[in-house]
VODO-945031 format. One record per residue (C-alpha): residue in one letter; x, y, z. Coordinates in steps of 0.02 Angstrom, whole numbers, padded with zeros to 5 digits, always signed. Each point is the difference from the previous one (the first is absolute). Layout:
// VODO-945031
AXYZ;...
END
This chain:
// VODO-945031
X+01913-00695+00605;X+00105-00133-00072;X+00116+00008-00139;X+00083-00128-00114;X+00164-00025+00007;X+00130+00052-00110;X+00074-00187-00062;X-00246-00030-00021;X+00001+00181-00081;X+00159-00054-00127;X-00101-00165-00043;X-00140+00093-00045;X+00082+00126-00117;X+00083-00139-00075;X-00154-00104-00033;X-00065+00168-00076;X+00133+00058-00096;X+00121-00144-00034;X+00134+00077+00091;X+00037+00110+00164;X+00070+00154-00092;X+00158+00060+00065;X-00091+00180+00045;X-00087-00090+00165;X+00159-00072+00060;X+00020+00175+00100;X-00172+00004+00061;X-00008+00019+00219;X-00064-00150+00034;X-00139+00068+00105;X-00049+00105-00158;X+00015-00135-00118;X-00182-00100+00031;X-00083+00185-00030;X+00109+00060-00138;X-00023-00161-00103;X-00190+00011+00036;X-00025+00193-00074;X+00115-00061-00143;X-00084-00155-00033;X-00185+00096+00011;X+00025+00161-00090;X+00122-00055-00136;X-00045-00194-00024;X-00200-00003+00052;X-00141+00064-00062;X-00058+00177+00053;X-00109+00132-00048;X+00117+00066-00153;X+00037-00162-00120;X+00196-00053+00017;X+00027+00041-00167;X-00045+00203+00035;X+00091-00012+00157;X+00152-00067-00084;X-00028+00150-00141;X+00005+00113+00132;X+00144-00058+00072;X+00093+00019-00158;X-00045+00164-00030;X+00030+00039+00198;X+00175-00064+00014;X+00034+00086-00171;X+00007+00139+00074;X+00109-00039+00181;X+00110-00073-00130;X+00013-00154+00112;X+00072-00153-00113;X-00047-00143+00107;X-00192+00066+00011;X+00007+00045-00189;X+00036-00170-00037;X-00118-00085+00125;X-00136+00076-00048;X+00002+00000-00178;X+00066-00178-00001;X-00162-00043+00129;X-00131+00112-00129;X+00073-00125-00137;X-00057-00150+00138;X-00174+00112+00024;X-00007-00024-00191;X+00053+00192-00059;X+00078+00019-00170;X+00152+00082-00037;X-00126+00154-00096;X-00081-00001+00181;X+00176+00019+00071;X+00014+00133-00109;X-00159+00088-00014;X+00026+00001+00236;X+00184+00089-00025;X-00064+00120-00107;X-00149+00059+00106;X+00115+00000+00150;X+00144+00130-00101;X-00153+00097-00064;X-00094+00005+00160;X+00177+00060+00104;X+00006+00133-00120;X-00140+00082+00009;X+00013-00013+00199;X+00177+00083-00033;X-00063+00143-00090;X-00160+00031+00080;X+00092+00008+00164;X+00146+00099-00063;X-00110+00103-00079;X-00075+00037+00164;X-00190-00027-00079;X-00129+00055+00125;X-00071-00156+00093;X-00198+00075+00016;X-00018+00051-00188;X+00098-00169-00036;X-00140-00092+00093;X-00145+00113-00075;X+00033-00037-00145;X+00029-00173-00001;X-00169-00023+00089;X-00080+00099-00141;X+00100-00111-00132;X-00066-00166+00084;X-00180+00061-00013;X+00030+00075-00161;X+00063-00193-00052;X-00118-00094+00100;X-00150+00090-00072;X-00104-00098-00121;X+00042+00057-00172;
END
């Protein structure tokens, strides 16, 4: 298998994003050609989940690792995706209401098998016509 090099791999981030951020520079050279492909594929290109939800749920993710340089990234990149600010929002707010029900549910100790029962009722209960 060949790779690209790293000084082919830097033109191409450049002619994609204007600039060869500074967070490559420490990049292995024999990792770089791979690392720059995953980035360039699941944050730039078009999967199966629209960039915009990605980005959304990258917010919300690194909301909670408290990590300022994804935190910014991503919500910067759902603005790109074409997000609004209530988007921004409405993503942060599922993500601190989701992480605390998983903190009391689990510190309550709630048993997994009637958790699951009845969730699996509630779904056919909700996915029942009228």
């Amino acid at each position: 298998m060949t790779t690209a090099n790293r000084g082919e791999v830097e033109a191409d981030i450049k002619n994609t994003l204007g600039i060869v951020p500074h967070f490559f520079s420490r990049i292995p050279d024999e990792l770089m050609a791979p690392e720059w492909e995953i980035f360039k594929r699941l944050e730039l290109g078009e999967t199966l989940i629209p960039n915009k939800y990605k980005e959304l749920m990258g917010v919300a993710l690194h909301a909670e690792t408290k990590c300022q340089y994804c935190t910014l990234f991503h919500t910067e990149a759902a603005k790109l995706f074409g997000a609004s600010d209530e988007e921004i929002q409405e993503a942060v707010h599922y993500a601190k209401n989701s992480l605390g029900w998983s903190a009391y549910l689990n510190g309550m100790q709630e048993d997994h098998e009637t958790f699951s029962s009845e969730l699996a009722q509630i779904g056919e209960y909700l996915g029942s016509p009228g």
